[in-house]
C-alpha positions as a printed Julia matrix, in Angstrom:
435×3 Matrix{Float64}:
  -65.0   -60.91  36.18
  -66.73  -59.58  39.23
  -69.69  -57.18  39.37
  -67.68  -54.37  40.71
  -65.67  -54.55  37.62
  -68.2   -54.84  35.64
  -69.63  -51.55  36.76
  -66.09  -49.84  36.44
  -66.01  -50.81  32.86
  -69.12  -48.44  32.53
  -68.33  -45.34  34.66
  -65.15  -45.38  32.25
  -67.58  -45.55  29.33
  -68.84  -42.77  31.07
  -72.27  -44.31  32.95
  -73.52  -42.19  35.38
  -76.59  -44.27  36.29
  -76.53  -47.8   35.85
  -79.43  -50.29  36.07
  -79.89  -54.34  35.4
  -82.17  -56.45  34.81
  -82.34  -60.22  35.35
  -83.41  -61.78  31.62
  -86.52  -64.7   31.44
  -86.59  -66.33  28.46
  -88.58  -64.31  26.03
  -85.95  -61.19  27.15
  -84.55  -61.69  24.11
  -83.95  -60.08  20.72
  -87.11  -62.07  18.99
  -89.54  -61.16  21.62
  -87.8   -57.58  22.96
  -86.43  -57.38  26.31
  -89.38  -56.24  28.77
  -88.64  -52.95  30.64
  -91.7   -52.86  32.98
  -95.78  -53.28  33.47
  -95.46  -49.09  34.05
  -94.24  -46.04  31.59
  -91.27  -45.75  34.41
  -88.32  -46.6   32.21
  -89.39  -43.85  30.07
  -88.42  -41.56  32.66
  -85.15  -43.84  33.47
  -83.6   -44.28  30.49
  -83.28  -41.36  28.19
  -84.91  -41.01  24.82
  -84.81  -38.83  21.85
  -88.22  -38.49  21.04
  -91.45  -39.85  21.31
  -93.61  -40.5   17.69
  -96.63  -42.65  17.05
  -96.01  -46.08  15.66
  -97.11  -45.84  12.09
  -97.73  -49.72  12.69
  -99.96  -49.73  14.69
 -101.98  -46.87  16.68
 -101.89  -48.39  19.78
  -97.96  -48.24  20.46
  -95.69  -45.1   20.81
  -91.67  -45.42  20.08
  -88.99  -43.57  21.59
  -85.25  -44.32  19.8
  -82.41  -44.55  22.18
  -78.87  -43.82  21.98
  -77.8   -46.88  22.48
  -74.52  -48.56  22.38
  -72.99  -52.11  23.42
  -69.84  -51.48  25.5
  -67.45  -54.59  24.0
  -63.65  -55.26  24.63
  -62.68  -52.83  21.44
  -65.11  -49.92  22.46
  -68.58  -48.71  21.83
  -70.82  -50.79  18.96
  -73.77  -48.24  18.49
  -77.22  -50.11  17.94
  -78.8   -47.56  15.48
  -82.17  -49.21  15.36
  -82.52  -49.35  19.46
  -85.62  -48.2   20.55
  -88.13  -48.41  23.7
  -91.53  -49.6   22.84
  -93.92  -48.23  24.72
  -97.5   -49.93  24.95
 -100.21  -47.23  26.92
 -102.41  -49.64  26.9
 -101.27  -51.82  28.95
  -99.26  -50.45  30.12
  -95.66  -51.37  29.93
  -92.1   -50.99  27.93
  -89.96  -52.84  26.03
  -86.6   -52.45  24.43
  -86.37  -53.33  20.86
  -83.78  -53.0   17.79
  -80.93  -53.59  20.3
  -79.07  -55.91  17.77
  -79.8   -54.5   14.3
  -77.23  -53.3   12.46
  -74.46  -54.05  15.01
  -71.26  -55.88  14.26
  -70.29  -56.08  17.44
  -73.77  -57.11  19.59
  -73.36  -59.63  21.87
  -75.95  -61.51  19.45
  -75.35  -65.06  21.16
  -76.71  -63.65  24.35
  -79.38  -61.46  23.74
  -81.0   -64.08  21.03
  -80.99  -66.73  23.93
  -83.89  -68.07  26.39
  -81.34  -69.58  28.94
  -82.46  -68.0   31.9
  -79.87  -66.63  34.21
  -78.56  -63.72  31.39
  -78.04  -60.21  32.8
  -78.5   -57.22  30.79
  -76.75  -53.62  32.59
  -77.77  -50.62  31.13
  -75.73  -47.54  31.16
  -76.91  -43.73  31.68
  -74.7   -41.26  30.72
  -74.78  -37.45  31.39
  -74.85  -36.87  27.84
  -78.2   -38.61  27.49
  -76.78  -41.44  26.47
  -77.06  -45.49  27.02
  -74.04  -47.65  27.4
  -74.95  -51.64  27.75
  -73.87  -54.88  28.72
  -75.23  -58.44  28.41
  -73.89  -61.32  31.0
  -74.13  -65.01  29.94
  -75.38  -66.8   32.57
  -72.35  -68.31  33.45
  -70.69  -65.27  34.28
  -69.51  -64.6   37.64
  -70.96  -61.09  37.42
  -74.07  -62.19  36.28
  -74.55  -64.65  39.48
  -73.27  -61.98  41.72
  -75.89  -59.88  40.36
  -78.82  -62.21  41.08
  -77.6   -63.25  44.65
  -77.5   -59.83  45.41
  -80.9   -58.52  43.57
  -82.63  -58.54  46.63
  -80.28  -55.74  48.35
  -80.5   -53.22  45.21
  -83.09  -50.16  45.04
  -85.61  -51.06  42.16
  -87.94  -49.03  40.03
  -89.98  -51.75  38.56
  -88.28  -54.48  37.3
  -85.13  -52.42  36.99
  -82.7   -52.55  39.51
  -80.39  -49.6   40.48
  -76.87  -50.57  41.09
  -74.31  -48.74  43.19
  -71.36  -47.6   40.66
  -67.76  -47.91  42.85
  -65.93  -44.79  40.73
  -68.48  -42.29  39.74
  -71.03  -40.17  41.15
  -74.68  -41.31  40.4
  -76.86  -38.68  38.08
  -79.48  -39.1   40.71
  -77.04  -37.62  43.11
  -78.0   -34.16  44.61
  -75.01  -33.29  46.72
  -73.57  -30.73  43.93
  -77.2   -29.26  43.91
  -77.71  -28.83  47.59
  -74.21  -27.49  47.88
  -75.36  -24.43  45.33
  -78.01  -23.93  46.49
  -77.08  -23.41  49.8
  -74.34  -20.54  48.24
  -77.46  -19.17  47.23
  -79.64  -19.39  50.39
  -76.88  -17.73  52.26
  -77.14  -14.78  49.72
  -80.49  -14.0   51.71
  -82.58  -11.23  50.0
  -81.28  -11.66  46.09
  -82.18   -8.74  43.87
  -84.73   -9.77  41.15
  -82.68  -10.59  37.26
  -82.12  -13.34  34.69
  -79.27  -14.06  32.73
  -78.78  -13.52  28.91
  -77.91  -16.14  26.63
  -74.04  -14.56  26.48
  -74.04  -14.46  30.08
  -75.6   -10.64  30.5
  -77.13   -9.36  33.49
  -80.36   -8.48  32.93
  -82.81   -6.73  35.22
  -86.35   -8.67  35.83
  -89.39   -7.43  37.14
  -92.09  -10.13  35.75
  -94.1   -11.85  38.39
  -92.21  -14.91  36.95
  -88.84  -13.73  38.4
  -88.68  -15.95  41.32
  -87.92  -18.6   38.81
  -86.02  -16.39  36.61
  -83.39  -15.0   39.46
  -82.59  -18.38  40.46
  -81.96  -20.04  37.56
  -79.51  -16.63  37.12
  -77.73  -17.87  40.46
  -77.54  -20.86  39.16
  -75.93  -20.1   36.0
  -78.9   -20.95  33.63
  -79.74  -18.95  31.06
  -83.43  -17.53  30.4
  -84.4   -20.51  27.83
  -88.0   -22.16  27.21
  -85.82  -25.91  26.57
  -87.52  -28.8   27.2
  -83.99  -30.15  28.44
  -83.57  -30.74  32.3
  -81.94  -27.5   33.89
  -79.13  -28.68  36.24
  -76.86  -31.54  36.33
  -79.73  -33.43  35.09
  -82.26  -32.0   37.62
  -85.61  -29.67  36.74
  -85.47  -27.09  38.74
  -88.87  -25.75  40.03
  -89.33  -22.63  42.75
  -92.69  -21.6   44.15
  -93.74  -18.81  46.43
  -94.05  -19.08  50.05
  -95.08  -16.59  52.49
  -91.89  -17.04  54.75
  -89.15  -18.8   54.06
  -88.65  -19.24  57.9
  -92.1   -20.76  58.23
  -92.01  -23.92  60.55
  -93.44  -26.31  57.22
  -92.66  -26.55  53.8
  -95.63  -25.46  51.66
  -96.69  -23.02  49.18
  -98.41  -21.77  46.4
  -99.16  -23.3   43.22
  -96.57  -24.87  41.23
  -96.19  -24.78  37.16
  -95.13  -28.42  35.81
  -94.69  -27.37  32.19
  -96.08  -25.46  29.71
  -96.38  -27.37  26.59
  -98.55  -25.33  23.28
 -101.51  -26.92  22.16
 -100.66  -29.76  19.61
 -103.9   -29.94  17.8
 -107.71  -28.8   17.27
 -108.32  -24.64  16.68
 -105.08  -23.4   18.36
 -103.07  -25.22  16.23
 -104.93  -25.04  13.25
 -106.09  -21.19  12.93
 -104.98  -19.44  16.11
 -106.16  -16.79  14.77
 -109.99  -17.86  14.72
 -109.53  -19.4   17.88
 -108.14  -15.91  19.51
 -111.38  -14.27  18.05
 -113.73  -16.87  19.47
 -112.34  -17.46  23.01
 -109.98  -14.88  23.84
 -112.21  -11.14  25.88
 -110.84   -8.15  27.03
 -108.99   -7.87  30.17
 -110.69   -7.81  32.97
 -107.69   -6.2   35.25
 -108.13   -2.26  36.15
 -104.43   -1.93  36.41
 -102.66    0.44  34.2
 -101.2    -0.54  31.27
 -103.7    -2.93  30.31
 -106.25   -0.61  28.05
 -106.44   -2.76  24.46
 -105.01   -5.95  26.24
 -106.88   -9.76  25.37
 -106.5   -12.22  27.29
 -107.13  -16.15  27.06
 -106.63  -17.44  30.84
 -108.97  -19.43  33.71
 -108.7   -22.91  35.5
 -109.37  -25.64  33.51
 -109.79  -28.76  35.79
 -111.51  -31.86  34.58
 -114.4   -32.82  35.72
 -115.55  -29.17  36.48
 -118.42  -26.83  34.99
 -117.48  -25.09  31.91
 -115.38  -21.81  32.21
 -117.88  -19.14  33.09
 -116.02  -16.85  30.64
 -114.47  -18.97  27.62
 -117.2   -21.84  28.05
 -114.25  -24.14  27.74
 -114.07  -27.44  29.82
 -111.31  -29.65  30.03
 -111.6   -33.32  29.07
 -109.32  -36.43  28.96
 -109.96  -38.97  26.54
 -108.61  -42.16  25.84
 -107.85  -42.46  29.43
 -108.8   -45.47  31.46
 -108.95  -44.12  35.14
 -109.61  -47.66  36.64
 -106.52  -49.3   34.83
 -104.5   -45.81  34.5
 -104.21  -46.86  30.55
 -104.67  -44.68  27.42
 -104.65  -44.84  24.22
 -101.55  -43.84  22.01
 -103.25  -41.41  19.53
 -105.71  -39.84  22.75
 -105.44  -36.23  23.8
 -106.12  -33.98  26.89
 -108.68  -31.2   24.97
 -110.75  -28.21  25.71
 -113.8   -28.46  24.43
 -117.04  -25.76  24.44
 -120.12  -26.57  25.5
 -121.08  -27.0   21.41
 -118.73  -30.13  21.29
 -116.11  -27.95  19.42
 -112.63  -29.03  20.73
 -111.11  -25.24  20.91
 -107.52  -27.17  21.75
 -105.54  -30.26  22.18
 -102.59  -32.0   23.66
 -101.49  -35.08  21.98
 -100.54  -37.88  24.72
  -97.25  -39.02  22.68
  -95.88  -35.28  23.3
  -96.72  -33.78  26.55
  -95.05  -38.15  27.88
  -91.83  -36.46  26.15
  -91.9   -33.46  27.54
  -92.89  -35.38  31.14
  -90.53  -38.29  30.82
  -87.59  -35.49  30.03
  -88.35  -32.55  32.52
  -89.42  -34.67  35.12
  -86.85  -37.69  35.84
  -85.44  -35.62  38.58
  -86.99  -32.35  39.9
  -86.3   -30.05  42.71
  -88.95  -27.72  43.74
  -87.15  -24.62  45.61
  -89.57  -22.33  47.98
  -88.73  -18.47  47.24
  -89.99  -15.33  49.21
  -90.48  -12.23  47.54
  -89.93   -8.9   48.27
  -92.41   -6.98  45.73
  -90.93   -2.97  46.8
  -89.09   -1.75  43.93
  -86.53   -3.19  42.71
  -87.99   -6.72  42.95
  -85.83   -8.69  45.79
  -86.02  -12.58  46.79
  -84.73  -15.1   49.15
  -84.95  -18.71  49.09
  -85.39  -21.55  51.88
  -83.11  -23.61  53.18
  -85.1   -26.64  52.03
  -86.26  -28.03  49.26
  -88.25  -30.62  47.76
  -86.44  -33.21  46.26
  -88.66  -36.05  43.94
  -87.19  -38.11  41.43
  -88.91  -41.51  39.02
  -92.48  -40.81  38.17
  -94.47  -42.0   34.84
  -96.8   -40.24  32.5
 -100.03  -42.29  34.0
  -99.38  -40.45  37.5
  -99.58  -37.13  35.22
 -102.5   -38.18  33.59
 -104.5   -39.66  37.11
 -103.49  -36.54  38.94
 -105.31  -34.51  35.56
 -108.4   -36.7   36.22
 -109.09  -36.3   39.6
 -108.88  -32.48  39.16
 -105.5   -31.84  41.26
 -103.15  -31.09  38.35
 -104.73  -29.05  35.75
 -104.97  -26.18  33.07
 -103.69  -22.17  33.71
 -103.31  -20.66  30.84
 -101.67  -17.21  30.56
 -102.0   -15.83  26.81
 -102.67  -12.5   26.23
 -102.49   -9.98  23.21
 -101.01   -6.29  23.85
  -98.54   -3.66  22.19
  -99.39   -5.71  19.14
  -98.15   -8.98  19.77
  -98.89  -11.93  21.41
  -97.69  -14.2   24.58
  -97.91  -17.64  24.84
  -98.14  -19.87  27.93
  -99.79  -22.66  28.84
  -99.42  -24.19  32.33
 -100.38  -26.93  33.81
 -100.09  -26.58  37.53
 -100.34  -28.51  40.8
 -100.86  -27.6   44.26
  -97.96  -27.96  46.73
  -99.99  -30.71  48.29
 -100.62  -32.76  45.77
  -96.64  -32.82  44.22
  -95.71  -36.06  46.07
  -98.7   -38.2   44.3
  -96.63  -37.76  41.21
  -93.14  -38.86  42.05
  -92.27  -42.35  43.01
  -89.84  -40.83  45.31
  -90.69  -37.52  47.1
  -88.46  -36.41  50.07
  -87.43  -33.05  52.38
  -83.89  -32.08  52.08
  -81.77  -29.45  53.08
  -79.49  -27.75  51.34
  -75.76  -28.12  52.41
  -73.02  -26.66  53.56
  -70.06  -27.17  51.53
């Protein structure tokens, strides 16, 4: 059987993406089958979660949805699982044969060199695979023509013949043009049974086109469109002969240890002051905000700096159980972000991303427009997250405040426009199209 129909087998199994690997001899289902000396695959193949390895503290695991595609239909592998090793770094896939009755065992427990392995994506967040004896004709077609397919790592990217690719932004560009054309948009988000509701935050840029593009106001840690993140940021002008802006807001993860998460309510009395703002409104209002950057002097108001530990800048390594913290100059650590959950959140939000530039119109009611281009990046990997938060350029802006009785939390962790590309393995200019 030929590649091609190799590859149609899986779009009809409902692949989206599909990528393949070569196998060496310890790719195999005693040693694991190795996915890359990078925390890339994370962010190519889709997993579930991410948990500490009760095992040992220096791996992470993230189960799969995985399922051998055979000649009588799916065989789910309920004990699949990417093994991820910080320290190193790199990935592995593991538990792809366990409890399967229909595994193609007699492969994946070889060493004969020459095996393929072709792993599925599906939109559903799902992985279809098949392994290739060596023998077969589309496993040599494969390796004769490794040298001609885009890689990420050691995973290559093959062209499917019947299906559009995930990674495809055609039906993207081709909305967001509609809405480009729209010029000035009036400022709402819409409800979670489709309402039109009016919006006149400062985070309604965002809000308005995520409306437009049918997205309901959520806080889900899913990606937002056809598998693509969608990010806007203000400009001065959309017209403006370069594409640049202000600030953008990667994610904004809570605190998953230390005082936040422990007592937030003795860490609101310690570090949280009145606000500073003159504005109306804002009488009996707390606030807990500032730039947190590491590497820079203690916040003049919180005394809060921002550290990274269990990092290894030189190697761009950490360790599994390490955490990005604020700490006060008494050595108190005020709040913390586990590794293992802000590489989920990263490795799902952040696969594919599109960063939109918006102009606003502040006059009452609230009005935007958006550009014609937009950034496009797609594959990236937690360490790039984690060396951008070491030199300073992505770092810590958080927004929680206290007023009419209750509170608000948000914690962002933002990048200049600048600095975006250094975290994508692919960063590119498009423009939106015309349908």
């Amino acid at each position: 059987m030929a590649l091609d129909d190799v590859l149609k087998q899986l779009a009809r199994a409902g692949a989206q993406t599909v990528y393949g690997k070569a196998l060496a001899p310890n790719d195999n289902s005693k040693n694991q089958v190795y996915l890359g000396g990078s925390l890339a695959a994370v962010n190519l193949l889709p997993v579930r979660e991410i948990i500490a390895d009760a095992e040992s503290p220096k791996r992470l695991k993230a189960p799969v949805s995985f399922s051998w595609l055979t000649p009588t239909g799916l065989d789910p592998a309920p004990h699949a699982q990417l093994i991820l090793y910080p320290d190193y770094p790199e990935v592995r896939l593991s538990g792809f044969l366990r409890g399967c009755t229909r595994a193609p065992n007699t492969v994946m427990a070889s060493r004969e060199p020459g095996r393929v392995l072709l792993i599925g994506v599906t939109a559903e967040r799902t992985i279809v695979a098949i392994a290739l004896e060596s023998e077969a004709a589309a496993a040599v077609e494969f390796i004769a023509k490794a040298a001609t397919f885009k890689t990420w790592g050691v995973l290559a990217e093959l062209p499917l013949p019947t299906s559009i690719s995930l990674y495809d932004a055609s039906p993207l560009l081709r909305k967001l043009h509609g809405i480009h054309t729209k010029g000035w948009i009036r400022s709402w988000s819409l409800g979670p049974f489709g309402e039109r509701n009016p919006c006149e935050s400062v985070q309604c840029g965002g809000y308005t086109l995520e409306a437009e593009l049918g997205i309901a106001k959520n806080a889900r840690s899913e990606p937002d469109f056809l598998g693509w993140e969608i990010k806007s940021f203000k400009v001065k002008s959309t017209e403006a002969a370069l594409l640049k802006g202000n600030a953008i807001t990667l994610m904004t993860p809570e605190p998953t240890g230390a005082l936040y998460y422990d007592d937030f309510a003795q860490f609101w009395s310690r570090y949280s002051y009145p606000d500073k703002s003159k504005k109306e409104g804002r009488e009996g209002r707390r606030n807990f905000g500032g730039i947190y950057k590491c590497g820079a002097r203690p916040n003049a108001t919180t005394d809060l700096t921002l550290t990274l530990g269990d990092y290894n800048a030189a190697k761009q390594t950490f360790n599994a159980g390490g955490a990005l913290s604020l700490v006060d100059s008494s050595g108190r650590v005020a709040a913390s972000w586990g590794f293992a959950g802000l590489l989920e959140k990263w490795s799902r939000k952040h696969a594919l991303a599109a960063f939109v530039p918006v102009e606003e119109h502040r006059d009452q009611p609230r009005r935007y427009r958006y550009d014609a281009r937009v950034a496009l990046a797609r594959g990236t990997d937690f360490t790039r997250f984690l060396q951008a938060v070491s030199k300073g350029k992505v770092y810590l802006d958080p927004a929680v405040k206290f007023e009419d009785g209750k509170y608000k939390k948000r914690n962002q962790f933002r990048v200049a426009f600048k600095d975006l590309a250094s975290l994508y393995y692919d960063f590119r200019e498009e423009r939106v199209i015309d349908p």
